[in-house]
VEXKELUM-593876 format. One record per residue (C-alpha): residue in one letter; z, y, x. Coordinates in steps of 0.25 Angstrom, whole numbers, plus 5000, padded with zeros to 4 digits. Example, Ala and Ser with C-alpha at 12.3 -4.5 7.8 and 13.67 -1.06 7.14 Angstrom:
BEGIN
{'A'; {5031; 4982; 5049}}
{'S'; {5029; 4996; 5055}}
// end
This chain:
BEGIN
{'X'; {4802; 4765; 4922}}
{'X'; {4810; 4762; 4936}}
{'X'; {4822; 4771; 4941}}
{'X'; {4814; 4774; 4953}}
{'X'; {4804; 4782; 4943}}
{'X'; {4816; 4791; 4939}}
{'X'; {4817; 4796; 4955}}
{'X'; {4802; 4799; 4954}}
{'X'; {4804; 4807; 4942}}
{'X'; {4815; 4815; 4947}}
{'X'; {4809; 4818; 4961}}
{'X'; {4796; 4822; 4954}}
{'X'; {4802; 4832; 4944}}
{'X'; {4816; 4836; 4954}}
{'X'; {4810; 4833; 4967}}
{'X'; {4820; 4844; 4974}}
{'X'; {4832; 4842; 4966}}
{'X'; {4843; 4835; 4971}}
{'X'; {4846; 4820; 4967}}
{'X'; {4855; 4816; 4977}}
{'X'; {4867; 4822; 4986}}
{'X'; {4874; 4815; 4994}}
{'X'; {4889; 4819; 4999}}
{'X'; {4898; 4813; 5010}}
{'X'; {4912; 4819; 5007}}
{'X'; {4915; 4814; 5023}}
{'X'; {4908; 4826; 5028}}
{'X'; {4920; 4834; 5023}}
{'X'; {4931; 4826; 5029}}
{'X'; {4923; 4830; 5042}}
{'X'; {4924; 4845; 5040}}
{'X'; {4910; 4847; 5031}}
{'X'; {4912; 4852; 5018}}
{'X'; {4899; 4848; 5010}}
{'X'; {4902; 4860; 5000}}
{'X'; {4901; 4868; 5015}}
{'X'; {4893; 4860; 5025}}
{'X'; {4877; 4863; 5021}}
{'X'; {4881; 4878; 5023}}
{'X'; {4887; 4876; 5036}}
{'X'; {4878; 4865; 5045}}
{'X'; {4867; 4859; 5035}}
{'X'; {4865; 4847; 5043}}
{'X'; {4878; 4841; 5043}}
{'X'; {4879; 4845; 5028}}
{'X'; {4870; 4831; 5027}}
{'X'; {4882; 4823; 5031}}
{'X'; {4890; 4827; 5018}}
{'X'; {4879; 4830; 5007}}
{'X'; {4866; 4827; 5007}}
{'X'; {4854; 4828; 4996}}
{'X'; {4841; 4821; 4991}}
{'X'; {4832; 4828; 4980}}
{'X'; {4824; 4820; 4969}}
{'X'; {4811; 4822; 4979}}
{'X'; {4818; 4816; 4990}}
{'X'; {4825; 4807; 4984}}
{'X'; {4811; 4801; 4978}}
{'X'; {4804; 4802; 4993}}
{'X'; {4816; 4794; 4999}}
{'X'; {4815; 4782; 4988}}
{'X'; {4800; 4781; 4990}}
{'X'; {4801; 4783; 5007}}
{'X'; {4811; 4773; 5005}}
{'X'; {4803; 4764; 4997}}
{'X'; {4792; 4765; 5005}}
{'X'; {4799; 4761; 5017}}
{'X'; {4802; 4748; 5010}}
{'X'; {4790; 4745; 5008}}
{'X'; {4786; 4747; 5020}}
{'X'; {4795; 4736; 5026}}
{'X'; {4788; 4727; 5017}}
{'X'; {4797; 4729; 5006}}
{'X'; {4790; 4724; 4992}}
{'X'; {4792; 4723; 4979}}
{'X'; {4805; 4714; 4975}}
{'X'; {4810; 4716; 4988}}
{'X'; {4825; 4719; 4990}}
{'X'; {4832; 4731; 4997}}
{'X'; {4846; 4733; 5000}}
{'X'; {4854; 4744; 5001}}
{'X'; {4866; 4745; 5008}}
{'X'; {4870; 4760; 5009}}
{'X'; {4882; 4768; 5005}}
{'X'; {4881; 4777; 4996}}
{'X'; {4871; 4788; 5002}}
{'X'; {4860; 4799; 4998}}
{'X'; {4851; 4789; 5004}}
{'X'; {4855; 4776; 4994}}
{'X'; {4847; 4780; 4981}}
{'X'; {4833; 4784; 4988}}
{'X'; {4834; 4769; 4995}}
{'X'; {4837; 4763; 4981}}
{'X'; {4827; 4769; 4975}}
{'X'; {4817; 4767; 4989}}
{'X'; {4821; 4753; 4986}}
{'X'; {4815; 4753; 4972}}
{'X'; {4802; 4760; 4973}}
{'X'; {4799; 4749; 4984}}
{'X'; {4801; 4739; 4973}}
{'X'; {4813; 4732; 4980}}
{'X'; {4824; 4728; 4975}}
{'X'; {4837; 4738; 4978}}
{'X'; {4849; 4729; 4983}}
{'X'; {4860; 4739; 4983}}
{'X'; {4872; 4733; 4991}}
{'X'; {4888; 4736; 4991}}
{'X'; {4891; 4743; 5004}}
{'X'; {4904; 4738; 5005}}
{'X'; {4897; 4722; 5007}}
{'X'; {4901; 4716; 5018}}
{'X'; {4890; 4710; 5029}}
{'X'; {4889; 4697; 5023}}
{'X'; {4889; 4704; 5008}}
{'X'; {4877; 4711; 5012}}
{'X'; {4871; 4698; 5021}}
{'X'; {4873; 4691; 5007}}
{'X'; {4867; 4702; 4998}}
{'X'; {4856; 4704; 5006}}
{'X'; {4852; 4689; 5006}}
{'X'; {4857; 4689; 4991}}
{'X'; {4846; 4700; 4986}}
{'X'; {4835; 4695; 4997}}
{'X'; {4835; 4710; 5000}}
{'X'; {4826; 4711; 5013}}
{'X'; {4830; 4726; 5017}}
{'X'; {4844; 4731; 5019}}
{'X'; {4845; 4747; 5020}}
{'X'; {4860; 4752; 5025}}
{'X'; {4867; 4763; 5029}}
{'X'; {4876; 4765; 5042}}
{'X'; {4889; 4760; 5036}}
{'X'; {4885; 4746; 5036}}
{'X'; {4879; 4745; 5048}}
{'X'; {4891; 4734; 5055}}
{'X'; {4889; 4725; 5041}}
{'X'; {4873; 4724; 5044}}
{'X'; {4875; 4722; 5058}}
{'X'; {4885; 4711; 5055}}
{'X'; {4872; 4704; 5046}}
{'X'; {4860; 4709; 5051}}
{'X'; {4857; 4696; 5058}}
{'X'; {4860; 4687; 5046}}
{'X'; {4850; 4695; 5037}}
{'X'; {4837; 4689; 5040}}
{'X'; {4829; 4691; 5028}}
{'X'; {4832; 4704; 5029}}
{'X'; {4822; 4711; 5037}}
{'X'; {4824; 4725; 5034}}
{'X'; {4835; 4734; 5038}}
{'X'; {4837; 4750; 5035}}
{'X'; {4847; 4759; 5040}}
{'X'; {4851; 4772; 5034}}
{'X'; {4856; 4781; 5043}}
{'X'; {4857; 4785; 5055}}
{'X'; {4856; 4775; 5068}}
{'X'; {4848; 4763; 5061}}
{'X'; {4852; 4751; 5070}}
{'X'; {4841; 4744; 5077}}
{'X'; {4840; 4733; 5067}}
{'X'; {4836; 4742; 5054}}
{'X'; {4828; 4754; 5050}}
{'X'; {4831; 4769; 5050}}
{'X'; {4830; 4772; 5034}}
{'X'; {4828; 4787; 5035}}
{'X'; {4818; 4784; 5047}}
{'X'; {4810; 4775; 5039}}
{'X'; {4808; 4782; 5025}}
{'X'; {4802; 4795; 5031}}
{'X'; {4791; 4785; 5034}}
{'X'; {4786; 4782; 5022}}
{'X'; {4779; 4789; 5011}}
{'X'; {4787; 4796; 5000}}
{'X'; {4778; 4791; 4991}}
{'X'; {4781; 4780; 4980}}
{'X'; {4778; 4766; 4983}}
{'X'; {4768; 4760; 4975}}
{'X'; {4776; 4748; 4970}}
{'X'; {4775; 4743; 4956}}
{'X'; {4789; 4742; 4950}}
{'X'; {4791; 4736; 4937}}
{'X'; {4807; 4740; 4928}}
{'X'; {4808; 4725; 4928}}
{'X'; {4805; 4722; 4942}}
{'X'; {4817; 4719; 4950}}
{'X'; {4826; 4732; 4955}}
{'X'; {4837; 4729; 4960}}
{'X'; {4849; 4718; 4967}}
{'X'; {4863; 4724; 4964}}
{'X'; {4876; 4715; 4969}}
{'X'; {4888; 4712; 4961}}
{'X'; {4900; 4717; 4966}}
{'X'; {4904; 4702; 4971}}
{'X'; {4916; 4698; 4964}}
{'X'; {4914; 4686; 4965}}
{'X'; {4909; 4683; 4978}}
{'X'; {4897; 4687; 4984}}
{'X'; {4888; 4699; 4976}}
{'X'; {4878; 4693; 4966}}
{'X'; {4865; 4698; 4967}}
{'X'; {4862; 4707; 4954}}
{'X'; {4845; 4709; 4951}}
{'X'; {4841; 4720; 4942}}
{'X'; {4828; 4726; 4937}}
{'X'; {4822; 4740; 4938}}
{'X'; {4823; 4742; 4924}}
{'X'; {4839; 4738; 4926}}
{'X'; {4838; 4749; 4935}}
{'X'; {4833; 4759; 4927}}
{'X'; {4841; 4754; 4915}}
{'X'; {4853; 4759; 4923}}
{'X'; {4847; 4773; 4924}}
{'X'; {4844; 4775; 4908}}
{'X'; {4859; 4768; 4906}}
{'X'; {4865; 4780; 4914}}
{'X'; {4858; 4791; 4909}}
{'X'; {4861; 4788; 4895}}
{'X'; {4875; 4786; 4897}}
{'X'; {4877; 4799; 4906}}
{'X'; {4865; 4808; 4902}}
{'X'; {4864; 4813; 4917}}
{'X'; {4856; 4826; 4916}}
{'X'; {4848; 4833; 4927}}
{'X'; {4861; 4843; 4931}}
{'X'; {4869; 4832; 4931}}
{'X'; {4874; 4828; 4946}}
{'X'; {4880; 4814; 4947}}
{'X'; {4891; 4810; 4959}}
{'X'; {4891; 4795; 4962}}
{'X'; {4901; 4789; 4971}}
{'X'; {4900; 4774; 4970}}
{'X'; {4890; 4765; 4977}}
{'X'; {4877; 4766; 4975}}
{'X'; {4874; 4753; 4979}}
{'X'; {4881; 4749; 4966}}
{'X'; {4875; 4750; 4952}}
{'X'; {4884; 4760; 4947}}
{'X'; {4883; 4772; 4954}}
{'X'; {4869; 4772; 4956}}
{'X'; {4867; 4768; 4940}}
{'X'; {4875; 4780; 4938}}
{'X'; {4866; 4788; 4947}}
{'X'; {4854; 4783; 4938}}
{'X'; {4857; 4793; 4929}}
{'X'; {4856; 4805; 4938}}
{'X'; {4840; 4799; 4943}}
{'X'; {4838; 4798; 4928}}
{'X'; {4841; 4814; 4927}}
{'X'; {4837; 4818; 4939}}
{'X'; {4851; 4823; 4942}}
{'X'; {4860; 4826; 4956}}
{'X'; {4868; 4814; 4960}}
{'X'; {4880; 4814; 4971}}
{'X'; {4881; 4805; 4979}}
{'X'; {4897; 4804; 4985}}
{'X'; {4900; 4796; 5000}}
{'X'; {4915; 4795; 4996}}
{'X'; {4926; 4793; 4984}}
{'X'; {4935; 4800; 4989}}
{'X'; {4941; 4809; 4976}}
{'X'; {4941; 4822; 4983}}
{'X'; {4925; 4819; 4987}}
{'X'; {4922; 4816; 4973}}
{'X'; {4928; 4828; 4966}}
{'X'; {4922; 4837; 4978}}
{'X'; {4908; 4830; 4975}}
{'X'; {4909; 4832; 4959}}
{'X'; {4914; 4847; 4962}}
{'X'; {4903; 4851; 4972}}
{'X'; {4889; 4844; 4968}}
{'X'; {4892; 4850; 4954}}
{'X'; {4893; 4834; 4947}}
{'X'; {4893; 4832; 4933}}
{'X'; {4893; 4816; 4933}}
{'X'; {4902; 4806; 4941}}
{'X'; {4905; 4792; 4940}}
{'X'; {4919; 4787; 4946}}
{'X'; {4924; 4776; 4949}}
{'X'; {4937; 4773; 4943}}
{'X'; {4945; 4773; 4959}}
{'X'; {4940; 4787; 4960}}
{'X'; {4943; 4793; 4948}}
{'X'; {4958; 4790; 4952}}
{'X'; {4957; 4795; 4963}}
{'X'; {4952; 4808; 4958}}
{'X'; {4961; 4810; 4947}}
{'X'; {4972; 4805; 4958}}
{'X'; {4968; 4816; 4967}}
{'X'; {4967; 4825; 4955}}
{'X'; {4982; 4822; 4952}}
{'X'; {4986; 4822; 4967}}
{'X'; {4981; 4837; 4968}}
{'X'; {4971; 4833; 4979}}
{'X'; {4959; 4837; 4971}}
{'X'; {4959; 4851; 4963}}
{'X'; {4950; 4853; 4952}}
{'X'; {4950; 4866; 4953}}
{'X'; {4943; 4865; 4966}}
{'X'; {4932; 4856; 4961}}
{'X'; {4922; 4862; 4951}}
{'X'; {4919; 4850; 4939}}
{'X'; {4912; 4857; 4929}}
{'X'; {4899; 4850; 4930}}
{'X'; {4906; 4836; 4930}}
{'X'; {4902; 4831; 4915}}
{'X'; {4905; 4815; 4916}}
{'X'; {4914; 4806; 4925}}
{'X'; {4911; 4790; 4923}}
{'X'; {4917; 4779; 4929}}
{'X'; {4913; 4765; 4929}}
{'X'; {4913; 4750; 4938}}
{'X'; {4926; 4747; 4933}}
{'X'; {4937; 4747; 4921}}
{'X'; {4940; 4763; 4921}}
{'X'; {4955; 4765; 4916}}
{'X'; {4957; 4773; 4903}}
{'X'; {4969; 4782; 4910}}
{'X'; {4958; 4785; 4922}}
{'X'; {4948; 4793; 4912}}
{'X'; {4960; 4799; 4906}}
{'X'; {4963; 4804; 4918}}
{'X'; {4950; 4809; 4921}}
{'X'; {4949; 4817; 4908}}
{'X'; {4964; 4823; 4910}}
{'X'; {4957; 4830; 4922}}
{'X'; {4941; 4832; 4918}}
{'X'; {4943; 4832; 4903}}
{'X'; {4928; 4838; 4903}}
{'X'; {4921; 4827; 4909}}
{'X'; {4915; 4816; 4901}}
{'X'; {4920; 4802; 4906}}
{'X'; {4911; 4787; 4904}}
{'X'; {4914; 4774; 4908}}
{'X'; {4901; 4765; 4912}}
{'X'; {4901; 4750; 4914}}
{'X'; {4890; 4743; 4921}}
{'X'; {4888; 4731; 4931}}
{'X'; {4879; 4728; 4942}}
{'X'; {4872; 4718; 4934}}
{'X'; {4869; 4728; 4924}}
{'X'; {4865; 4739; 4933}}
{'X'; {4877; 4747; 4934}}
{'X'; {4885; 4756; 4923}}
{'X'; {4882; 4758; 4909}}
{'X'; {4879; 4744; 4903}}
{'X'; {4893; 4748; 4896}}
{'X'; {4896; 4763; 4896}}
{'X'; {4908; 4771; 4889}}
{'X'; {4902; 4784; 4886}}
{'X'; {4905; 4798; 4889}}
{'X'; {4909; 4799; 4871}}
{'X'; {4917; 4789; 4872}}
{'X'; {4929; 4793; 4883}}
{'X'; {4938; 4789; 4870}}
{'X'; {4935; 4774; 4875}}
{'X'; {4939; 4776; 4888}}
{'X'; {4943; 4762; 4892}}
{'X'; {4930; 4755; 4887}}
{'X'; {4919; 4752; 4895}}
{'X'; {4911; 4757; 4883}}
{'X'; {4899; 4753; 4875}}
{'X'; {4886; 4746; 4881}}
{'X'; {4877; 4757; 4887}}
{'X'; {4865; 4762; 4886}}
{'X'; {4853; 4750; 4882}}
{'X'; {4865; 4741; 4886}}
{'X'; {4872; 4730; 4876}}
{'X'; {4886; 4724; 4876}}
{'X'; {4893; 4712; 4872}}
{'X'; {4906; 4706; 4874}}
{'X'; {4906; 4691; 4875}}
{'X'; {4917; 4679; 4875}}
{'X'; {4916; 4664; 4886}}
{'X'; {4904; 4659; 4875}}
{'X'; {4897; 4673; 4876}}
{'X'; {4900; 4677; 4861}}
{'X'; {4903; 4691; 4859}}
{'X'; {4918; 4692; 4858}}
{'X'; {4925; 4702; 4844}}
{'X'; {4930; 4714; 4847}}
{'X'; {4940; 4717; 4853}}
{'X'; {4940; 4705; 4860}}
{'X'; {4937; 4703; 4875}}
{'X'; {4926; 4697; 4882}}
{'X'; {4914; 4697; 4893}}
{'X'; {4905; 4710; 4892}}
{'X'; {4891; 4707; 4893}}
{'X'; {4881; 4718; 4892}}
{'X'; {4865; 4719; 4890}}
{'X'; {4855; 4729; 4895}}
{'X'; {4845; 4735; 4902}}
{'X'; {4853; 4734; 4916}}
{'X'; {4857; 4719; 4916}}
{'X'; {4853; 4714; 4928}}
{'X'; {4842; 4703; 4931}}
{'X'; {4851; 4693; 4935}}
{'X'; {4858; 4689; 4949}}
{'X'; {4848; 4689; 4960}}
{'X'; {4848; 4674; 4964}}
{'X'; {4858; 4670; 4955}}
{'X'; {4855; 4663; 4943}}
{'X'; {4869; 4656; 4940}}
{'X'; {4876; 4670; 4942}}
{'X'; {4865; 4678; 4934}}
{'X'; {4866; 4667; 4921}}
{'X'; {4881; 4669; 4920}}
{'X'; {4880; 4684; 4921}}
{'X'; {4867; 4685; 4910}}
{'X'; {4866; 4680; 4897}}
{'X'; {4852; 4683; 4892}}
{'X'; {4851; 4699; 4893}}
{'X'; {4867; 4701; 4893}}
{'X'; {4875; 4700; 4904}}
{'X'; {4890; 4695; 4908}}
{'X'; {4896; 4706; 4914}}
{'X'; {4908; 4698; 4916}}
{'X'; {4918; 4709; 4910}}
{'X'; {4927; 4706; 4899}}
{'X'; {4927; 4717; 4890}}
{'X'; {4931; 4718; 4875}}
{'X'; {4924; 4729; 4865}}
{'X'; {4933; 4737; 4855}}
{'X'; {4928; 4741; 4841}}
{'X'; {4921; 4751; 4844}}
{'X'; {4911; 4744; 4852}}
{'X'; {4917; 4748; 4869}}
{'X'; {4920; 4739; 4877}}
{'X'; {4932; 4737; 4885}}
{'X'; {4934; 4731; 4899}}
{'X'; {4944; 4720; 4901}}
{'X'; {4942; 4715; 4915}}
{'X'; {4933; 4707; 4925}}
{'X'; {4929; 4694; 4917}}
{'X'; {4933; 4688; 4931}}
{'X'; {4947; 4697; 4933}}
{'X'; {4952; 4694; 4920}}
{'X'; {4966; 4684; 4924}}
{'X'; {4970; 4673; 4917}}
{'X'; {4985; 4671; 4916}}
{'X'; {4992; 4661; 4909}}
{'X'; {4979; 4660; 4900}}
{'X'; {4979; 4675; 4896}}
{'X'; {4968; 4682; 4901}}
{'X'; {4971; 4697; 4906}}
{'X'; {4962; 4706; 4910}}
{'X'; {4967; 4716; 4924}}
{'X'; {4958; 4727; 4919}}
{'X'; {4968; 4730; 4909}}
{'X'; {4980; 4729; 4915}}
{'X'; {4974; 4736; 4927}}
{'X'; {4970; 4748; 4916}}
{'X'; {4985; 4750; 4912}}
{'X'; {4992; 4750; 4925}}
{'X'; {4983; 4763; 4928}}
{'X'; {4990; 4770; 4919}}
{'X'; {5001; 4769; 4929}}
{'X'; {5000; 4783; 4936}}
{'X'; {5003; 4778; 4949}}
{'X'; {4994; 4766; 4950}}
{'X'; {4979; 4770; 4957}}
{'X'; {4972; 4759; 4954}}
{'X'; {4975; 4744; 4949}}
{'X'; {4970; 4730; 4950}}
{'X'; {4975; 4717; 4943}}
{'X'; {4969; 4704; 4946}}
{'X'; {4975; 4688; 4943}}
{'X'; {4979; 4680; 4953}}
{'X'; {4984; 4666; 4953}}
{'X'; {4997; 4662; 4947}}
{'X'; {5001; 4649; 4946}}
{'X'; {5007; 4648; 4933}}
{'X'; {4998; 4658; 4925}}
{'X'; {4985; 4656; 4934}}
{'X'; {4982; 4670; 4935}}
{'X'; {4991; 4682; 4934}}
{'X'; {4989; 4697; 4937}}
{'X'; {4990; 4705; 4948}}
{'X'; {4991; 4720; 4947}}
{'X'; {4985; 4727; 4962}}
{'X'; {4990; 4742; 4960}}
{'X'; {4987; 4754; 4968}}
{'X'; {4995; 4764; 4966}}
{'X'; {4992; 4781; 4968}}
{'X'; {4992; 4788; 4980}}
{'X'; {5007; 4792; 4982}}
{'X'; {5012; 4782; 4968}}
{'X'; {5023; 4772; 4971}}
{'X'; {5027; 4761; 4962}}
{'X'; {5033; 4745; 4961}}
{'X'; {5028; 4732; 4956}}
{'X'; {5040; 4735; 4947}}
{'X'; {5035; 4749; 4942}}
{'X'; {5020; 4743; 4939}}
{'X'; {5025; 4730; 4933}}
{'X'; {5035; 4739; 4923}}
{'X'; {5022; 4749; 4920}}
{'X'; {5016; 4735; 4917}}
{'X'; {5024; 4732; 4905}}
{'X'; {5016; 4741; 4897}}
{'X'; {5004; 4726; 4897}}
{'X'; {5006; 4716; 4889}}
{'X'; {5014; 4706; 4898}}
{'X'; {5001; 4696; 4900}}
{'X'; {4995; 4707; 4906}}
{'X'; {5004; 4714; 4917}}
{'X'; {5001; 4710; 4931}}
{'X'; {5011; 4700; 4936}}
{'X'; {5009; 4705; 4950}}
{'X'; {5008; 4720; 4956}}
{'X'; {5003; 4724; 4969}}
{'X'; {5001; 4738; 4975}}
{'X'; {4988; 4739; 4983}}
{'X'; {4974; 4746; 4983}}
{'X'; {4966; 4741; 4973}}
{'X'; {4953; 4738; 4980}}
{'X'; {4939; 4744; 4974}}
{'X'; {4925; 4742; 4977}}
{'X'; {4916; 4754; 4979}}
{'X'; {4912; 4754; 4964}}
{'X'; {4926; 4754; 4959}}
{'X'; {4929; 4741; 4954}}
{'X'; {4942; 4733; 4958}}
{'X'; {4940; 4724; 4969}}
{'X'; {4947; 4712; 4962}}
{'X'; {4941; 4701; 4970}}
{'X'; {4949; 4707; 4981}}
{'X'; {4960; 4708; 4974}}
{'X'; {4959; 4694; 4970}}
{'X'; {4955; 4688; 4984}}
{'X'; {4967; 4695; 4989}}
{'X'; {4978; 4692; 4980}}
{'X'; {4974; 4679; 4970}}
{'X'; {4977; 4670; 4982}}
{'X'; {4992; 4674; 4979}}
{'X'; {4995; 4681; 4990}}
{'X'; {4999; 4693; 4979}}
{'X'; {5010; 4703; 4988}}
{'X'; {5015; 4707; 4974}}
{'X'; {5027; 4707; 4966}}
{'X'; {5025; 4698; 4953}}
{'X'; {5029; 4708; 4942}}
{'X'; {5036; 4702; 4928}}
{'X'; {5029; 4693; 4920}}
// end
């Protein structure tokens, strides 16, 4: 079975329900109220809400897969896709599959040479993008020579690519008559480049599909169940997450904006049940909640069953916080990486919110080890790599033999987190194998000391990275961000700090924004670039 089977499932037997909606909360800061707008002047309600049935949804895919292979588009062929998050993104990814390409999903916030190098990287020979990067693909248009194809959607395609919509109503809505096999090639996802340049990650249609089964088991999505995603598509989470909806054939949300007042108007008025978060946002939801600047009285919840939050370490106090206010709703954890498609790999649990803190057990069809330098499994209670083995472990790095033999040992893969398990079998997060700091031959891991100074109540958000110090080698840094309206000192923070160990309280304080990316996760390397030169604008704190 291939994923794309599940679209033609559901078009046939739900050909005029609704799969997709799509809202732009902006239309509101311009005076249309989506709840209002259709009633008012239909045409212009397209700007803030939009919606694709199962039916069309299916037609779109096979026009667009059509298409393709009407460029000359075969088998083993790569697409990539450079779009923000739209009603239009998932009929191109699955157009993109059904021509028996490859889909190259890629990070809208690359730069021009990011995308010059993943598109050389992947060998993609078509590059379809929206109207937001257009001065980027201007800026590399010329140094792209192997790439002969260019697709524009929206409105004013510029003279050196195609008018996507244009170009579809074309073709046939009939399915293209390509062989697809599960173990065929379906798929080039990009790391998120911590280390330099994206590596190139290669997975199978049977990875794909794995992603879908993983998902549904893990959150049992039913057909009345309606699903708002926020985060990229483009990564492998939100759209892994999405999978289960396509497995049930139910409603999804797709939300242009982050904004907590957007999300809680979007929960209330399409009538969700399932949302996943990203840990950024569910502070700022609860802070607004506090703030008095959202009114739950005004939003109608009662169809919201499940809130889950995964990408990065999710802090015990923050769930608490959740459940103080949505005591009803069930919460889980997932933990997932590109190389092995996205959530679930690891996976908390609805039962198990008495573990909150833990990343959880290994998921569905999925297996886990924690291994020490010599790749023994370490005792418990002790902490090393994690490696997992399943269905969604990738292929290996596209092009990359050196990177993929580090990363793959036989069927189980590194993740390159270090983790410990307790004694009853769920496994805990310590840090980054790469953020862990070394200081005068202890290791510490920022994770944890990042976890405890949330329980400040006027800290935001935290990051603690090492930077060099002559006598130690490494010590920490602490990067706090306080709340909206919060004050505090160096002095305060380093005080609340002596509820560590003394090893582990940062020697160094800082009060900044602490910089995400658009799937949540702390932009360390930043941090690092910016400050382990030892430029640090900080007070050091006592030792």
């Amino acid at each position: 079975m291939l994923i794309t089977n599940y679209l033609e499932d559901n078009a046939s037997k739900f050909p005029g329900e609704v799969a997709l909606v799509e809202l732009n909360p902006e239309a509101k800061e311009n005076g249309i109220d989506w709840k209002e707008a259709e009633l008012v002047e239909p045409k212009r309600s397209e700007a803030y809400r939009k919606e694709l049935t199962w039916g069309e949804f299916e037609d779109r895919a096979n026009r667009t897969a059509n298409y393709f292979i009407s460029l000359g588009i075969k088998k083993g062929d790569k697409v990539a896709l450079l779009l923000m998050n739209c009603i239009e993104w998932l009929p191109i990814y699955f157009g993109i599959l059904k021509s028996g390409a490859l889909a190259v999903p890629l990070n809208y916030r690359y730069t021009a040479d990011e995308i010059a190098y993943c598109m050389d990287l992947s060998d993609s020979i078509v590059l379809i993008f929206g109207p937001e990067f257009l001065s980027r693909i201007e800026e590399i248009n010329g140094n792209m020579p192997n790439v002969p194809n260019m697709v524009f959607v929206g409105q004013g395609a510029p003279a050196y690519a195609e008018n996507y919509e244009e170009s579809i109503h074309k073709m046939p809505a009939t399915k293209p008559a390509v062989e697809i096999a599960p173990t065929d090639e379906g798929a080039i996802y990009f790391s998120s480049g911590t280390t330099g340049f994206p590596k190139a990650i290669l997975h199978s249609h049977a990875s794909i599909i794995s992603a879908c089964i993983t998902e549904q088991a893990h959150h049992n999505q039913q057909k009345d169940d309606v699903f708002l995603c926020i985060p990229p598509l483009y990564h492998t989470g939100a759209k892994m997450h999405w999978f289960g909806s396509l497995v049930s054939a139910s409603k999804a949300v797709i939300l242009k904006g982050t904004r907590a007042e957007w999300i809680m108007d979007a929960l209330s008025s399409e009538k969700c049940s399932i949302v996943w978060l990203l840990v950024p946002w569910c502070q700022d939801i609860l802070d607004a909640i506090d703030a008095g600047q959202i009114n739950l009285a005004e939003h109608n919840l009662d169809r919201l069953r499940l809130m889950h939050i995964g990408a990065q370490p999710v802090p015990p106090s923050l769930v608490k916080r959740w459940k103080a206010f949505f005591p009803h709703h069930e919460y889980d954890t997932n933990y997932g990486l590109s190389e092995s498609l996205g959530p679930g790999c690891v996976h908390l649990g609805v039962e198990n919110i008495h573990k909150v803190g833990a990343i959880g057990v290994a998921g569905h069809e999925w297996e886990t080890k924690i291994l020490d330098e010599d790749f023994n499994e370490v005792e418990c209670g002790k902490i090393g790599e994690l490696a997992v083995k399943g269905p969604g472990v990738m292929l290996c790095y596209y092009k990359n033999e050196d990177a993929t033999a580090e990363c793959l040992r036989g069927d189980w893969l590194m993740t390159g987190d270090m983790a410990m398990e307790d004694e009853d079998g769920f496994i805990f997060l310590v840090d980054r194998k790469k953020d862990v700091v070394i200081s005068g031959g202890e290791n510490i891991y920022p994770v944890q000391i990042e976890d405890f100074l949330r329980n400040n109540d006027k800290i935001k958000d935290v990051a603690v990275i090492g930077i060099p110090d002559n006598r130690l080698g490494e010590i920490t840094l602490a990067i706090i961000e306080l709340k909206a309206g919060a004050e505090s000192t160096i002095e305060e923070m380093d005080e609340f700090c002596n509820g560590l160990p003394r090893y582990k309280r940062p020697r160094k304080i800082i009060f900044e924004e602490v910089p995400r990316n658009p799937t949540g996760k702390i932009e360390k390397p930043k941090l690092r670039d910016k400050y382990a030169g030892g430029a640090v604008v900080a007070k050091q704190v006592s030792s």
